[in-house]
N, C-alpha and C positions, 0 to 999 in steps of 0.2 A: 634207569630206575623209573617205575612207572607212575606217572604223574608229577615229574621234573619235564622241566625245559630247559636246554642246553643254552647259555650263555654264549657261547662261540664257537665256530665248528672246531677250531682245534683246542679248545680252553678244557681242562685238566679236571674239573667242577661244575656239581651242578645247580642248578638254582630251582627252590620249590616256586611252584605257582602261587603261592601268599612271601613268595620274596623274602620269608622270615630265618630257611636255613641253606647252607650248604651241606652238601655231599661230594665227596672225592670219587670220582668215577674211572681214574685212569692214572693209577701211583705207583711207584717201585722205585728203585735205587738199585744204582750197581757200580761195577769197575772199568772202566774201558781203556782198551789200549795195553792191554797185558801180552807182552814180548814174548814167544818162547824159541828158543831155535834148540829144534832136535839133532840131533847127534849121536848117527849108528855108527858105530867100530866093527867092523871087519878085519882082524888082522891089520893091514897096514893101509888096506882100502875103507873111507868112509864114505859117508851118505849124509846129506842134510838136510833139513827140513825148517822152513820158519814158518812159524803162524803168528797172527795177531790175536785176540781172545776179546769177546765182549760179555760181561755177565752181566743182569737183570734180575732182581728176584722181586716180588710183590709176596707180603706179607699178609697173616690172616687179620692184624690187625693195624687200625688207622690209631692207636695212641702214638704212633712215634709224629705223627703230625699233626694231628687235636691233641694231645698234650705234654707233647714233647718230650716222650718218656720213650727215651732210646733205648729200653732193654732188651727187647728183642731182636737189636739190629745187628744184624751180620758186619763185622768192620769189612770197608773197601779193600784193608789191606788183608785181612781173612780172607776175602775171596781172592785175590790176588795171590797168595801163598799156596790156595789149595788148587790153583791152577796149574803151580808148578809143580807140587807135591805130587798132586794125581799123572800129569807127564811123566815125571820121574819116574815114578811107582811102575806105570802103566804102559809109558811109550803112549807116540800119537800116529795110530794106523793110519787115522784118516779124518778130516774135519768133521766129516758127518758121526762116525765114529766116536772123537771127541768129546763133543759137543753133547752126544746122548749121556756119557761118564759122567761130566761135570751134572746136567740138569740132574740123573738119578742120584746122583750124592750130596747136593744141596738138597732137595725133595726129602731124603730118606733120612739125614743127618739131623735136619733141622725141621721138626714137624709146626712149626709155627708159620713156614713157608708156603703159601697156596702155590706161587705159580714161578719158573723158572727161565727166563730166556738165553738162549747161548748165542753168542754169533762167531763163527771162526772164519777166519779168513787165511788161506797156505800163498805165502812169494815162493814163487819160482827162481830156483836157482841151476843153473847146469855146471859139470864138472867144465875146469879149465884143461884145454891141452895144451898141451907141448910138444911143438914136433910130431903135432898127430898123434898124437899118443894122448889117451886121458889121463891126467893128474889123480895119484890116487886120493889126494884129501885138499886139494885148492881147488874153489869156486867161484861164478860171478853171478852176480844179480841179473835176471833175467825176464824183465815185466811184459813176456810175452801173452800171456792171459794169467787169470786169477783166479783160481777155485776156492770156493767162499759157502756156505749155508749159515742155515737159521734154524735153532731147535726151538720150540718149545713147548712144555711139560705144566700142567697142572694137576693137582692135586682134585680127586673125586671127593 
């Protein structure tokens, strides 16, 4: 904001030059740590997938923290539901993928929302064999790398 000074480099608020107001300059709320593990059925061969989910939204408005007036807020566990809702519904191609569903349908849903962040994170899992042979639906955890992104989506 122009003619504030920043209080601290990483501090959330800003402080006017006559000291008399704050301003919220870097606020949102979200979910973090939303489970999902995908699950493709093939006939009697499957496929898995796990992700982690992080959601962020920043709202058009600062009442829910000047005064306390939580009406516009999306509950944690709302987003958390439409996490899985939208998986379901949807299937998860891909993180990047994702991660664009969830921010355009918080954005689109809820027009009180300016800004959206996603973060997805996929574990690696490989099929177990047996005998050389691959297992058509047993797996093991496999933390050989980790593909991961970051959406996010504001509102014009």
């Amino acid at each position: 904001a122009v003619g504030c000074l920043q209080e601290e480099p990483d501090s959330d608020y800003t402080k006017s030059e006559s000291n008399e107001e704050y301003q919220l300059t870097n606020h949102g709320y979200g979910k973090n740590s939303v489970k999902v593990l995908h699950v493709h059925r093939e006939g009697a061969r499957h496929t898995i997938r796990e992700y982690e989910v992080d959601t962020r939204l920043r709202l058009h408005s600062n009442k829910d923290y000047l005064t306390g007036d939580n009406t516009d807020i999306i509950a944690t566990d709302t987003q958390k539901n439409t996490v899985y809702l939208l998986a379901k519904k949807y299937g998860v191609e891909s993180p990047e993928d994702f991660a664009l569903l969830l921010c355009n349908h918080f954005l689109y849903t809820y027009r009180h929302v300016d800004e959206v962040s996603v973060h997805v994170e996929e574990y690696p899992w490989e099929r177990l064999q047996v005998d050389s042979v691959d297992h058509n639906h047993a797996f093991i955890f496999s933390p050989k790398a980790l593909r991961f992104c970051t959406v996010t989506q504001a509102r014009n």
